[in-house]
DRENDO-1510 file (C-alpha; in Angstrom, 1 decimal, always signed):
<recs>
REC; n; res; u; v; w
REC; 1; UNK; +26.6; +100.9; -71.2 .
REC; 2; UNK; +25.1; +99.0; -68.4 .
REC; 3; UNK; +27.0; +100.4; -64.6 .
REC; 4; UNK; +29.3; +96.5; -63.6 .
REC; 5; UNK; +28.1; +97.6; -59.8 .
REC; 6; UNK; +24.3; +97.8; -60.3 .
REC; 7; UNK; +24.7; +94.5; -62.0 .
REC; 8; UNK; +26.6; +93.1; -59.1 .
REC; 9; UNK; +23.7; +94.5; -56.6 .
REC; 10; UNK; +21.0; +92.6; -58.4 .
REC; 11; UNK; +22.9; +89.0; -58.7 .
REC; 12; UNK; +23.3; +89.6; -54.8 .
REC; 13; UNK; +19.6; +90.6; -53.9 .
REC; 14; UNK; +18.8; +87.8; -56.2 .
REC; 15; UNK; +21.0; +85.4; -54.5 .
REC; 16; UNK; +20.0; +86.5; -51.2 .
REC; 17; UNK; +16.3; +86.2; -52.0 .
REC; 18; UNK; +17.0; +82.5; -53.0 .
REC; 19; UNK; +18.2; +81.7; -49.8 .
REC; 20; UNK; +15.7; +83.7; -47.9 .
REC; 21; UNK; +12.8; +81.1; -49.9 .
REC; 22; UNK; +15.1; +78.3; -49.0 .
REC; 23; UNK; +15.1; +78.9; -45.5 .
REC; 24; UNK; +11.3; +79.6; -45.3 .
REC; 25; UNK; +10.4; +76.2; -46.9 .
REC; 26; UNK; +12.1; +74.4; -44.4 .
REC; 27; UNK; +10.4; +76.0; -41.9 .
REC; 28; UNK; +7.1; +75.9; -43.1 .
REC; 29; UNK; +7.8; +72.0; -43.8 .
REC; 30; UNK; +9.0; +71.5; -40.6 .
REC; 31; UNK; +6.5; +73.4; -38.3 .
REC; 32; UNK; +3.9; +70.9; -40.5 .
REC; 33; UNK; +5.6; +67.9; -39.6 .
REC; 34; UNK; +5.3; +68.9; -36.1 .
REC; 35; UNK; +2.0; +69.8; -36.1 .
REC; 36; UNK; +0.9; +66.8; -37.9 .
REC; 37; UNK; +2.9; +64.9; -35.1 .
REC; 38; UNK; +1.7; +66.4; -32.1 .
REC; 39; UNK; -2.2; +66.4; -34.2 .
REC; 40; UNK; -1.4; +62.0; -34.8 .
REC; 41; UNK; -0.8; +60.4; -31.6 .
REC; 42; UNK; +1.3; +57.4; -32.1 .
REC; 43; UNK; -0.9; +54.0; -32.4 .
REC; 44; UNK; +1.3; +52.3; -29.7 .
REC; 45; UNK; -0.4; +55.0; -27.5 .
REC; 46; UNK; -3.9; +53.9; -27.9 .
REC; 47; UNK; -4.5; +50.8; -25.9 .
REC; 48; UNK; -7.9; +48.8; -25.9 .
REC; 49; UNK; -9.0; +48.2; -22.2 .
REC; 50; UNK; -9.6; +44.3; -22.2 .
REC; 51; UNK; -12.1; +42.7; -19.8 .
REC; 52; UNK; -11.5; +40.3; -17.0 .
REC; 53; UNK; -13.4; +38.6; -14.8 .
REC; 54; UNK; -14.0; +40.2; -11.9 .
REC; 55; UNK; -11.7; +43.1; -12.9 .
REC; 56; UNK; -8.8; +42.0; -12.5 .
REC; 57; UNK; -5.3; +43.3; -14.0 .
REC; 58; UNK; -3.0; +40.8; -13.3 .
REC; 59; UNK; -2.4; +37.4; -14.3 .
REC; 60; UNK; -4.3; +34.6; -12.9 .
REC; 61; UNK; -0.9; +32.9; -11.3 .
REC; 62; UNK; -0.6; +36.1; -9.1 .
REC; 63; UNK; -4.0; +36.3; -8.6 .
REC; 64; UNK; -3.9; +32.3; -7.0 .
REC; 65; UNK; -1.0; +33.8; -4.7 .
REC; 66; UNK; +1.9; +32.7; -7.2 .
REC; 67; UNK; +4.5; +30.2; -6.2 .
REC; 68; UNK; +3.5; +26.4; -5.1 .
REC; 69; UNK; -0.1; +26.8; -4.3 .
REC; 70; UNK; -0.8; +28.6; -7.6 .
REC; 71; UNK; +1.2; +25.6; -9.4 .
REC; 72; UNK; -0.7; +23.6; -7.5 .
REC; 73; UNK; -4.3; +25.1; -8.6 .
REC; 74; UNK; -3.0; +25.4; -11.9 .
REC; 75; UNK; -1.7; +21.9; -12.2 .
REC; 76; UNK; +2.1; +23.0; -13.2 .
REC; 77; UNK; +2.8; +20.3; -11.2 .
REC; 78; UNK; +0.9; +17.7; -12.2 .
REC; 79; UNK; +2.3; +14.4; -9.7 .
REC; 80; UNK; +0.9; +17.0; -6.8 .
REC; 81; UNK; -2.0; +18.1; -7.6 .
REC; 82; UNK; -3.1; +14.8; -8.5 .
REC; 83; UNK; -1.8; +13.7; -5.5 .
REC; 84; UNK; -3.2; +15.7; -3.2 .
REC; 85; UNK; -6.6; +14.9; -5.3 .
REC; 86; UNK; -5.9; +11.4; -4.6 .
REC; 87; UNK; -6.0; +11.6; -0.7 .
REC; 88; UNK; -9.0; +14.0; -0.6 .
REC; 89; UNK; -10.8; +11.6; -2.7 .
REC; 90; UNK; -9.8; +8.8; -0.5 .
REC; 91; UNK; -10.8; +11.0; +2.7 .
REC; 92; UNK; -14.3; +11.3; +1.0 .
REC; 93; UNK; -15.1; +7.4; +0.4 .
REC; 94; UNK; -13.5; +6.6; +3.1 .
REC; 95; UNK; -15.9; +8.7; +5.5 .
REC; 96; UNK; -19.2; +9.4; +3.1 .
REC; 97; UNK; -19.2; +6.5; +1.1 .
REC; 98; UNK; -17.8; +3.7; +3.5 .
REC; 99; UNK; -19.2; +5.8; +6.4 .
REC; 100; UNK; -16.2; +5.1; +8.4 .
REC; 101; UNK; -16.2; +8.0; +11.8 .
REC; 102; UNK; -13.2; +10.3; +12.3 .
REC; 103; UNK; -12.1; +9.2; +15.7 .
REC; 104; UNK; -12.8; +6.0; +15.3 .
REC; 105; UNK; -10.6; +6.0; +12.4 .
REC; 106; UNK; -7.8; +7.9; +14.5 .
REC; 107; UNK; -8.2; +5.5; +16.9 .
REC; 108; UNK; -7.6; +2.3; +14.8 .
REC; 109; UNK; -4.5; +4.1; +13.6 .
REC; 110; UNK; -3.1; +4.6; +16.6 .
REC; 111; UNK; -3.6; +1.3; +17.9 .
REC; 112; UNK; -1.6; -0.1; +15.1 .
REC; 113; UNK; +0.7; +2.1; +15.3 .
REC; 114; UNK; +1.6; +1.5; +19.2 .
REC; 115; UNK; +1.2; -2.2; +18.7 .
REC; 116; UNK; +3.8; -2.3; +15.6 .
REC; 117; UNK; +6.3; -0.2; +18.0 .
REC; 118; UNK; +5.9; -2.1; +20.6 .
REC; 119; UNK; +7.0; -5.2; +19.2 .
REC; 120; UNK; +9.2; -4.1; +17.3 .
REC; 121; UNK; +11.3; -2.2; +20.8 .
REC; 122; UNK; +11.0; -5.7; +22.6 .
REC; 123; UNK; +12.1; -7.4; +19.7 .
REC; 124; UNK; +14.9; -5.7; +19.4 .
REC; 125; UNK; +16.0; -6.5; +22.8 .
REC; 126; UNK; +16.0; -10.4; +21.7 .
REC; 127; UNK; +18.4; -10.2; +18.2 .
REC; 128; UNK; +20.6; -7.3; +19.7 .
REC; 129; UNK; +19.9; -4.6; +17.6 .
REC; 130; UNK; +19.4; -0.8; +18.5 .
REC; 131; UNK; +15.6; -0.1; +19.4 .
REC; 132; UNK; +13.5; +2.5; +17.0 .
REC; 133; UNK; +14.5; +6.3; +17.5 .
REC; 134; UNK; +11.0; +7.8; +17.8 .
REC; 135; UNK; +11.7; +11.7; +17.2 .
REC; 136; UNK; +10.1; +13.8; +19.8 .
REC; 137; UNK; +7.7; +16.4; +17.9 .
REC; 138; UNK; +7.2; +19.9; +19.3 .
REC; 139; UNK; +5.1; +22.5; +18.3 .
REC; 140; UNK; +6.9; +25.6; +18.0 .
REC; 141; UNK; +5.4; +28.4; +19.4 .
REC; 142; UNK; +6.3; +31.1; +16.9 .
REC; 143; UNK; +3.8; +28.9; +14.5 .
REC; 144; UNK; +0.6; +28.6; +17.0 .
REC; 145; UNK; +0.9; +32.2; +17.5 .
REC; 146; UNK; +1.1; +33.2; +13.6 .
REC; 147; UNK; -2.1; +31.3; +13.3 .
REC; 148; UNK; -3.7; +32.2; +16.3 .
REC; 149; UNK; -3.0; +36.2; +14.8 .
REC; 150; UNK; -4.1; +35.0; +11.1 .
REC; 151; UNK; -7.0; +33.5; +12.8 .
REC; 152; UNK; -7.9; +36.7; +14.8 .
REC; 153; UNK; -7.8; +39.2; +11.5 .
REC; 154; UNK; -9.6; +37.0; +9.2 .
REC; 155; UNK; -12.7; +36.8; +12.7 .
REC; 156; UNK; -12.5; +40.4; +13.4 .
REC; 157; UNK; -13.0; +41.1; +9.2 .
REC; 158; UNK; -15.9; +38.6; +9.7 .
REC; 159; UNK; -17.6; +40.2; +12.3 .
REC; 160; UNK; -17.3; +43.5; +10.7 .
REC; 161; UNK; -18.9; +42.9; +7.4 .
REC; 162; UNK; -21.5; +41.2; +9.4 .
REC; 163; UNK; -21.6; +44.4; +11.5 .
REC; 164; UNK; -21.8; +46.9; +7.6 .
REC; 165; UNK; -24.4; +44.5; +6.5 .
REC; 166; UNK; -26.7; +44.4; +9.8 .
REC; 167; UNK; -26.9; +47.6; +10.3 .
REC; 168; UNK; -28.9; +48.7; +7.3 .
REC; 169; UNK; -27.1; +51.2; +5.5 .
REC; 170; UNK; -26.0; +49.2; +2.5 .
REC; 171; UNK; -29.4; +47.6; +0.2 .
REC; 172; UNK; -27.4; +46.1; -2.1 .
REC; 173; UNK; -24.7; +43.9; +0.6 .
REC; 174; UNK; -27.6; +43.3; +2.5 .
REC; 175; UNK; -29.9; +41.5; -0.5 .
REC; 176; UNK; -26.4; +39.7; -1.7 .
REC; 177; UNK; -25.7; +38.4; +1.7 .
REC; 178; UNK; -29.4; +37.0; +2.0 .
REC; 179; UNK; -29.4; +35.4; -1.3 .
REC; 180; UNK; -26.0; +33.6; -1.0 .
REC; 181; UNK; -27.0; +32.4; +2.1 .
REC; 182; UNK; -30.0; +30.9; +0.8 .
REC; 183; UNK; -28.4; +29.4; -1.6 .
REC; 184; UNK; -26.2; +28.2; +0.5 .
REC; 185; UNK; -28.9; +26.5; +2.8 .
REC; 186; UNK; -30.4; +24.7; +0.4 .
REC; 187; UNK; -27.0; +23.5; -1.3 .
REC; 188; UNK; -26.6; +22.2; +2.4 .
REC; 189; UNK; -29.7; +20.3; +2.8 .
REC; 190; UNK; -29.1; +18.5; -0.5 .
REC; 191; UNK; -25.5; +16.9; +0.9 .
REC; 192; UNK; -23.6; +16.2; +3.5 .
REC; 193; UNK; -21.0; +18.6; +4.7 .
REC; 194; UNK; -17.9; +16.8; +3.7 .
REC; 195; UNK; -19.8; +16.0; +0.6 .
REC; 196; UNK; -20.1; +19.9; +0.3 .
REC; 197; UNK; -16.4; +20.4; +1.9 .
REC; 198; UNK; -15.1; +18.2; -0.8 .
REC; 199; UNK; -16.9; +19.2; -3.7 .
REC; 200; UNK; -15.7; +22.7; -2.9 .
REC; 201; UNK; -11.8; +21.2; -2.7 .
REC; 202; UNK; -12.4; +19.8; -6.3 .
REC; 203; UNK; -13.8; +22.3; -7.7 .
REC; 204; UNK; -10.9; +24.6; -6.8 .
REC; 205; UNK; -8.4; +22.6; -8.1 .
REC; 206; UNK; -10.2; +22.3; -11.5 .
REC; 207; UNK; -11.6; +25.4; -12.2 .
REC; 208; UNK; -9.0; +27.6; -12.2 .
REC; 209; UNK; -6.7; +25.6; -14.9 .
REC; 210; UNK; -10.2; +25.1; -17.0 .
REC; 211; UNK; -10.5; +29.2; -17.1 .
REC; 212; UNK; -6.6; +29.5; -17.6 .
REC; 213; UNK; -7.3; +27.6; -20.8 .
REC; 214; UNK; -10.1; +29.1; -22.2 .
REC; 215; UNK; -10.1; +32.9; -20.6 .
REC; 216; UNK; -10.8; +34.8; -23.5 .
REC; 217; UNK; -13.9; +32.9; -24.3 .
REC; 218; UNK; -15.2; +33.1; -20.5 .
REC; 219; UNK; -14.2; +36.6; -19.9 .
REC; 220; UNK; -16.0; +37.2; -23.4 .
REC; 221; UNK; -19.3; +35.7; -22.0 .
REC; 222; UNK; -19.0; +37.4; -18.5 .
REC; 223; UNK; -18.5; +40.9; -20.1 .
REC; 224; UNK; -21.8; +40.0; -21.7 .
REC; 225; UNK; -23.5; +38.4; -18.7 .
REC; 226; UNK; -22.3; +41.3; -16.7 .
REC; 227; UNK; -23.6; +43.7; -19.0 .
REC; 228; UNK; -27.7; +42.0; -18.5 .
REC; 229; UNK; -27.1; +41.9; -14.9 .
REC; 230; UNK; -26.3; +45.4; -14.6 .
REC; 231; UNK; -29.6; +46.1; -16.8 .
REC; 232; UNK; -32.0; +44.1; -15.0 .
REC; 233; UNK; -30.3; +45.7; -11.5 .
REC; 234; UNK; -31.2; +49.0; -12.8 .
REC; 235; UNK; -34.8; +48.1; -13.5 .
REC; 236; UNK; -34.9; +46.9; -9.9 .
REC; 237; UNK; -33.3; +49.5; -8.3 .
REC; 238; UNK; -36.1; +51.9; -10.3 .
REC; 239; UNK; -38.9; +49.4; -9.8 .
REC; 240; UNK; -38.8; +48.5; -6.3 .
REC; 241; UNK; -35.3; +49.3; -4.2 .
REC; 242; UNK; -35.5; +53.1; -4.7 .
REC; 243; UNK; -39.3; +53.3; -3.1 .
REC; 244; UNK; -37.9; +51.1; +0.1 .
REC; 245; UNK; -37.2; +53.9; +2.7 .
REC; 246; UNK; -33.2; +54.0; +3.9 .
REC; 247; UNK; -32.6; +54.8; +7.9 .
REC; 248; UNK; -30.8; +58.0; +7.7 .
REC; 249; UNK; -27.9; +58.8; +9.9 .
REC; 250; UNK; -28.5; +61.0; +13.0 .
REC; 251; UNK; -25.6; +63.3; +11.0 .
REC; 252; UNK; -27.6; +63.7; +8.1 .
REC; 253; UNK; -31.0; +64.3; +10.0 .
REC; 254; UNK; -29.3; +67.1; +12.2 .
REC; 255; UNK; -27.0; +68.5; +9.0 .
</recs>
């Protein structure tokens, strides 16, 4: 006859070696999730660097300087932009086309305009009414010298880009600097300057909302363009730029 304790002792190893299993399958299922977890980065992780023109990162508003003169650029506010349009076109026919002369213009208008006020204080004198309040206009001098300062950064930048690209030790601003201004002189001598003045004006008050609308199909054929220029600067910089001899610093000749 079988011992009732021995049979006891096996039903508990037994049971005890269930749960042992149990326990070890969790684990084992567990440390795999993890694995395979820390293995499968999330997909919201892996972001696809779009281009932009000119590299930027933030949105073309910001980039125009955001508030009214963005929505101006960007014709959010359509009666002003046009607007403003109008009176520069005006400007333009009135001085290229009609070729009507700045002060001789200013000085028409201010002829009429002292001959309407005139007549109109003395002729208020006659039918008893109150004479026209001209307001006195003052410049405030908080605002000449916020310009004068704005003026005197944006100069002293001037002069010292002029000064990095003079003085020989960058190839690459140097040829740029040449080539825009030779564009720019022969852009010059095919127009006027207010021709050139007011082309400019229109052109940045319509390019910007043209690229807003279609930026993915411009910054698509940029990347591309980009991509050829950067290729054919290569071959130039191996071809010819790299046999031009560079001034070297007195640093680097003593070092």
């Amino acid at each position: 006859m079988a011992d009732p304790t021995a049979e006891r002792e096996s039903v508990v190893e037994t049971f005890m070696e269930k749960i042992e299993e149990k326990f070890h399958g969790e684990d084992s299922s567990s440390s795999d999730d993890s694995e395979t977890d820390v293995k499968s980065p999330p997909s919201s992780a892996v972001k696809t660097k779009i281009y932009r023109l000119f590299g930027r990162e933030e949105p073309l508003h910001k980039v125009l300087g955001g508030g009214k003169p963005a929505d101006i650029f960007l014709w959010r506010q359509k009666k002003i932009t046009a607007g403003v349009l109008g009176v520069a076109t005006s400007v333009w026919v009135l001085f290229e086309v009609l070729e009507y002369h700045l002060l001789t213009l200013v000085c028409h208008i201010l002829i009429v305009a002292f001959t309407i006020l005139f007549l109109w204080s003395n002729a208020c004198t006659f039918i008893n009414k109150a004479p026209p309040r001209i307001p006195e206009v003052e410049i405030p001098e908080n605002i000449v010298v916020g310009v004068a300062s704005a003026f005197r950064i944006e100069v002293n930048r001037a002069l010292a880009l002029i000064h990095e690209t003079a003085s020989g030790k960058d190839l690459k601003k140097f040829l740029a600097a040449v080539a825009g201004l030779w564009i720019l002189s022969i852009v010059g001598g095919c127009c006027h300057f207010l021709t050139l003045l007011y082309t400019s004006f229109v052109l940045l008050h319509t390019v910007p909302v043209l690229y807003e609308k279609y930026e993915d199909q411009v910054d698509s054929i940029a990347e591309k363009a980009e991509a050829e220029i950067k290729k054919l600067y290569v071959e130039f910089n191996v071809k010819v730029l790299s046999k031009i001899p560079i001034k070297q610093s007195k640093e680097k000749k003593f070092a």
